[in-house]
N, C-alpha and C positions, 0 to 999 in steps of 0.2 A: 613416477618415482623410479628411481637408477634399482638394478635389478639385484645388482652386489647388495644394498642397501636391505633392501627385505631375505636374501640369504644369509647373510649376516643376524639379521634380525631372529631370523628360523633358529642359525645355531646357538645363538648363544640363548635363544628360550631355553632349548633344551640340555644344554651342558652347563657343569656348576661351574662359577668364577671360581678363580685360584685367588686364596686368603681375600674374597670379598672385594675387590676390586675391579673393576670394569677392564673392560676389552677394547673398546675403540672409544673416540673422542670425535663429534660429531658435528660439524661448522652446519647449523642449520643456517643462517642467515649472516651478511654481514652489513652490519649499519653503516650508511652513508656519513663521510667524516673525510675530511684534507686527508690523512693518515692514508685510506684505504682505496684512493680512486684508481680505476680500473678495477676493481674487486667486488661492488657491489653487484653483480651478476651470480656471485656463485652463493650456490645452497645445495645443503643437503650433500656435503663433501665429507668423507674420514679424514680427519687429521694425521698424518702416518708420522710424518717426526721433524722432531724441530731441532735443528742444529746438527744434525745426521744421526743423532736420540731416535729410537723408536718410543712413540706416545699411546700409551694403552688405559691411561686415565686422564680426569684435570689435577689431579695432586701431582702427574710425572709432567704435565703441560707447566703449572705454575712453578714447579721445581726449577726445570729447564730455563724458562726465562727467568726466572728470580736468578740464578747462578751462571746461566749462562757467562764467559771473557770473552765473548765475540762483541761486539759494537751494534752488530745486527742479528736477531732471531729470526733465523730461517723456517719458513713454516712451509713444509712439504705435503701436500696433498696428494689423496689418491689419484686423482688424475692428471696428474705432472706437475700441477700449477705450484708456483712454490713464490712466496709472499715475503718480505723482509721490512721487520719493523725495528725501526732505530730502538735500541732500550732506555735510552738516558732519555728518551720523545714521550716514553709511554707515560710516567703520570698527568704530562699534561693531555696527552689522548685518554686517559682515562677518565679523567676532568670531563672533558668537554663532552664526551660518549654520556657522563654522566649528568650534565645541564640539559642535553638537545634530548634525551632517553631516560633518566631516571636509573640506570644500567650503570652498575661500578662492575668492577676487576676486583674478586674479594683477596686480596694478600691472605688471608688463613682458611678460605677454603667452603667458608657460610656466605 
């Protein structure tokens, strides 16, 4: 396990969130899918910001792409790597994530 990942973990045990809200946004896994090839390697990555957005929750992660004017969502990760997902692609990559996994993208957040 990446070292940042458990100091992270340490702080924010012991400091309280501001108005209840989470602190980082956490790519444990990514599912194998056309959408993501080259990506299925990484786990266990901070999400830092998408669209040059700083992402400190999934309600500022869904925002971002729900509103995003870009064409593509950039998703920047703590270790450089940075991912770009067509948005007008995503319901049908949601679909499909969701036939092969059982796994949707909740629009409201349950």
């Amino acid at each position: 396990m990446d070292r940042k990942l458990l100091y992270l973990y340490d702080y924010y045990k012991f400091h309280e969130k501001e108005d209840g809200v989470g602190k980082i946004v956490l790519l444990s896994q990514v599912l194998p899918d056309e959408s993501n090839n080259g990506f299925h390697d990484l786990s266990f990555k901070i999400v830092e910001k998408i669209d040059g957005q700083n992402v400190k929750s999934v309600r500022d992660l869904r925002q971002i792409i729900k509103h995003g004017k870009l064409e593509y969502a950039l998703i920047s990760l703590d270790d450089g790597t940075e991912i770009a997902l067509n948005r007008k692609e995503l319901p049908e990559i949601n679909e499909r994530i969701y036939k092969s996994y059982k796994i949707r993208f909740s629009e409201n957040g349950h």
